[in-house]
N, C-alpha and C positions, 0 to 999 in steps of 0.2 A: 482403028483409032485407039481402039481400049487396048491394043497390043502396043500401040506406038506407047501408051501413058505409064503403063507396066514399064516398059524398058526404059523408058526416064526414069520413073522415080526407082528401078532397081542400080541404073546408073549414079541418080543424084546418093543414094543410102552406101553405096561401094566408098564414095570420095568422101561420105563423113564418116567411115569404119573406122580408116584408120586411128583419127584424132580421138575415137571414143575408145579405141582400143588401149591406143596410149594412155590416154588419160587415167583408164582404169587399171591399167599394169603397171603405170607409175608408182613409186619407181623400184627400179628390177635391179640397180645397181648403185652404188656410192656414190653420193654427192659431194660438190668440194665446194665449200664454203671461204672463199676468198676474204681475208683480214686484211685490209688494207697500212696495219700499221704494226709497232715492230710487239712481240709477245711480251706480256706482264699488266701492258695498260689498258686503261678502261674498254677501248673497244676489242683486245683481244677475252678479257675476261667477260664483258658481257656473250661475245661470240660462242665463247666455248659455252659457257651456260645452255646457251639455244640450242648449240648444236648435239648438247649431248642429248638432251631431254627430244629434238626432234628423230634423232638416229632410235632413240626409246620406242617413239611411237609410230615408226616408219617401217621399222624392220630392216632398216639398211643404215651404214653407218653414212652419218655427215661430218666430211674428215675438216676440220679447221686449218687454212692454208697462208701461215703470215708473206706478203709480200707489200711487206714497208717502201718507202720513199718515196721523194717529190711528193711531201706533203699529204702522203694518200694517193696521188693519181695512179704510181702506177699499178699498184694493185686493181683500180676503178678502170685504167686501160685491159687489164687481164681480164676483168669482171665483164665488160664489156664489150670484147671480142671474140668472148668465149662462144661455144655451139649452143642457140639456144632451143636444146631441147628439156632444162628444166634439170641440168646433174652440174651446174656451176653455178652457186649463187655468191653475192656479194653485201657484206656487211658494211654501211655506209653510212657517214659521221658531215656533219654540216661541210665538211669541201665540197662536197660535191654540189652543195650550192655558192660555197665561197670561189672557189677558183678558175669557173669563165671568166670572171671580171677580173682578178689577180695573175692570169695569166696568159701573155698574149696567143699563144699555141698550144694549143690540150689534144694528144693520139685520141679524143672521144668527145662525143657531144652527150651532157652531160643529161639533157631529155632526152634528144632521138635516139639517142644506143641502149635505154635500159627500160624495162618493162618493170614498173615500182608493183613491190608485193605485200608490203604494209612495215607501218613504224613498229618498231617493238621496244624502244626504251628511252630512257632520258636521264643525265646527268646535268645537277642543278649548279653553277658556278655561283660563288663567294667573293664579296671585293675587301681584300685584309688590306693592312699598312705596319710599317713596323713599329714596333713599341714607342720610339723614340720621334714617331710624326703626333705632336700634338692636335691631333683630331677621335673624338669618341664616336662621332655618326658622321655620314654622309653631309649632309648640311655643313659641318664646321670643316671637311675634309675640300667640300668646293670651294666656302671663302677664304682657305684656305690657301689653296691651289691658285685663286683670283689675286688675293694676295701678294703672292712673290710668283710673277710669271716667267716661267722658263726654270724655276727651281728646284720642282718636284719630279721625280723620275719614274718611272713604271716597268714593270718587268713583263715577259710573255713568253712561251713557248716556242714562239718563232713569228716573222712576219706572216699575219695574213689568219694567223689560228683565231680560236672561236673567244677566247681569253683578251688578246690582242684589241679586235673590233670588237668588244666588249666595251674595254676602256675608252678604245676611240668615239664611240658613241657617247659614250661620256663628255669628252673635251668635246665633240662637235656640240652636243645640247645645251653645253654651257659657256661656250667659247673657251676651255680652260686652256693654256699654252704649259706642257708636262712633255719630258724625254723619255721617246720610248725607248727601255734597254731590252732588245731580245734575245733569247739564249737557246740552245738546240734542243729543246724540252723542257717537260715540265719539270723534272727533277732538280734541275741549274736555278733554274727559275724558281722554285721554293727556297731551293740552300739560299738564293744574292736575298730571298725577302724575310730569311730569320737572321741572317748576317749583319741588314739593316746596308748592304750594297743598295739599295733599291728602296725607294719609300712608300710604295705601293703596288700592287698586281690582282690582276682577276683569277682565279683560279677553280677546279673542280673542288667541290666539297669535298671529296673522299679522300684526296691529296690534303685537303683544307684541316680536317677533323684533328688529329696529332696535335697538328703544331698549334693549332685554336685553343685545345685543353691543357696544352703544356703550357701556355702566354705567350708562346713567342711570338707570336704576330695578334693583330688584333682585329677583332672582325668587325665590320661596318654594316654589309646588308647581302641578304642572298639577292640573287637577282633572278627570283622567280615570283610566281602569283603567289603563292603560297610558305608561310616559312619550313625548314627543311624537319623533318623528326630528329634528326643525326645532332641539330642544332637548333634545339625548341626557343634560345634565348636571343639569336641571331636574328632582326628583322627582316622583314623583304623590301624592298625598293618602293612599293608604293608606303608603305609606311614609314620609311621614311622620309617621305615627302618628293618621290620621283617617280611621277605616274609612266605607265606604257614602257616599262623596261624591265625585259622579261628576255634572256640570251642564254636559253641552255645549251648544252652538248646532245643533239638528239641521233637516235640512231636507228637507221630502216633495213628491210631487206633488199635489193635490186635481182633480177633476174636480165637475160639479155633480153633485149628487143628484137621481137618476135618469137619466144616463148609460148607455148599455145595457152590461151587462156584456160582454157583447161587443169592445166597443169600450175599458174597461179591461182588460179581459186582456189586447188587443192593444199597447197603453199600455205596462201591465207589461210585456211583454215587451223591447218595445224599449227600454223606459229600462235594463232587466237587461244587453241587448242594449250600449248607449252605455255605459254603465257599467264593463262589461268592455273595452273596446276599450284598449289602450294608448296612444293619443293624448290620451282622454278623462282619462286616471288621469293622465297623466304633465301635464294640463293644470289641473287640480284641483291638486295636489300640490303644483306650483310655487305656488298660491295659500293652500297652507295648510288645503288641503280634504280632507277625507278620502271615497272613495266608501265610499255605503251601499248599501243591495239589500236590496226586501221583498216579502212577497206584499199584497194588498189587506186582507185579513184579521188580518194583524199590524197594520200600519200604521192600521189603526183604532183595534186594543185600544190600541195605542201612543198612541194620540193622549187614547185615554181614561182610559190609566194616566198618562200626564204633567198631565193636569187637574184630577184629584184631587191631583196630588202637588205642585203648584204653588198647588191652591187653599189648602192646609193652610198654604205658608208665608206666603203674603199675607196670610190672617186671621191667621197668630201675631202679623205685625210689621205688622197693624196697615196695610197698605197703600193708598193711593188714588190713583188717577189722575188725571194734572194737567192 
């Protein structure tokens, strides 16, 4: 009997070698850090930050891999079909809770293919107008908007971005009837709203910051909990009189689905690890970046509380992808 138990439990300890083994060799070669969008903007600059500071403290390099288009997906398709032993990870930006509902066919399922490894940042969005919209705060920019309906226009990044259903939430809470102008980025999308093409837009602070100090647009409210440092004189949304309206740019790590846990916990730890580092923060910061920190656990319900909650505004307004 005592020999039968011995050979179990030297059988049961052979089948969990492996996974300790790995976990503890982890990792022995170059990870590739999949950017879903194209090099310069916020998610390639946050990316490279992590990635350099985690190649730091890994001892192996983590190579940053832009693969732009379709809105993010197909990089989140690369990310997500990749081998999941833990050497392809994927930097992820609110689509990949936006576009189940935005799109009727996606090469991935946006929970079952990816093993979430923690938030690590957040970029706070500003809602400007151009000089020449007589509105100074949010309040006179809605009666505004109630005022002469169908008159006022709005600009966005593209249908469907995080900017976009920004405003849309807007017109739904308040019924306002405004045209959406959208343009292939953010870039188009600043020039039509210092041009005065466009009579208001959502936008990232970092993009926002420039044109705010120079006057050429004018800022109404950040729309986060708290006001921004970059812009101490800038309100937030509830202060100005618009509770519960809070639509950052947030951004996580993904690994594939079925990744050993193992090997995300180790993940987690070190991006916890990069995170905290003062070179990291003070590197982020200067970009406009704010560091985040999660366990895998949240970072999923997160993923699956922002998909209901973006899916509800796409069907209000009516959304499709272009």
């Amino acid at each position: 009997m005592f020999s039968r138990l011995n050979h179990a439990l030297l059988a049961f300890t052979l089948v969990l070698l492996p996974v300790a083994v790995l976990a503890q060799a982890y990792p022995s070669k170059p990870i590739r850090m999949i950017l879903p969008f194209p090099p310069g903007g916020p998610t390639d600059i946050t990316g490279r930050v992590i990635a350099q500071k985690l190649s730091e403290q890994l001892g192996q390099p983590v190579v940053p891999e832009n693969r732009p288009g379709a809105a993010g997906n197909i990089g989140l398709e690369v990310g997500a079909k990749a081998h999941p032993d833990g050497y392809t990870i994927t930097l992820t930006a609110p689509p990949i809770a936006v576009s189940p509902s935005l799109y009727t066919q996606l090469n991935y399922n946006a929970i079952r293919d990816f093993a979430p490894v923690s938030l690590v940042a957040a970029i706070q969005n500003i809602m400007v107008v151009h000089n020449s919209v007589p509105a100074k705060n949010v309040k006179e920019f809605i009666a505004l908007a109630r005022r002469y309906p169908g008159k006022l226009n709005f600009s966005s990044s593209g249908a469907g971005s995080t900017n976009h259903l920004a405003t849309e939430l807007l017109k739904g809470r308040f019924k306002l009837n405004m045209v959406h102008v959208p343009f292939k980025g953010s870039s188009p999308a600043l020039v039509a709203l210092m041009s005065g093409e466009v009579d208001m837009g959502t936008m990232a602070v970092p993009g926002a910051i420039p044109i705010v100090r120079a006057n050429k647009v004018r800022p109404l409210a950040v729309l986060s909990e708290r006001r921004v440092p970059a812009l101490p004189e800038v309100p937030n949304m509830k202060e100005s009189g618009v509770d519960d309206f809070v639509v950052p740019i947030w951004y996580g790590i993904l690994a594939p689905a079925g990744t050993p846990r193992e090997i995300v916990n180790r993940l987690n730890s070190e991006i916890h690890k990069a995170l905290d580092s003062a070179d990291t923060r003070q590197r982020l910061a200067s970009s406009g970046v704010e560091p985040l920190v999660s366990t895998p656990e949240h970072f999923a319900a997160f993923i699956k509380s922002e998909t209901v909650r973006y899916a509800k505004i796409v069907k209000d307004a009516g959304i499709k992808a272009q």
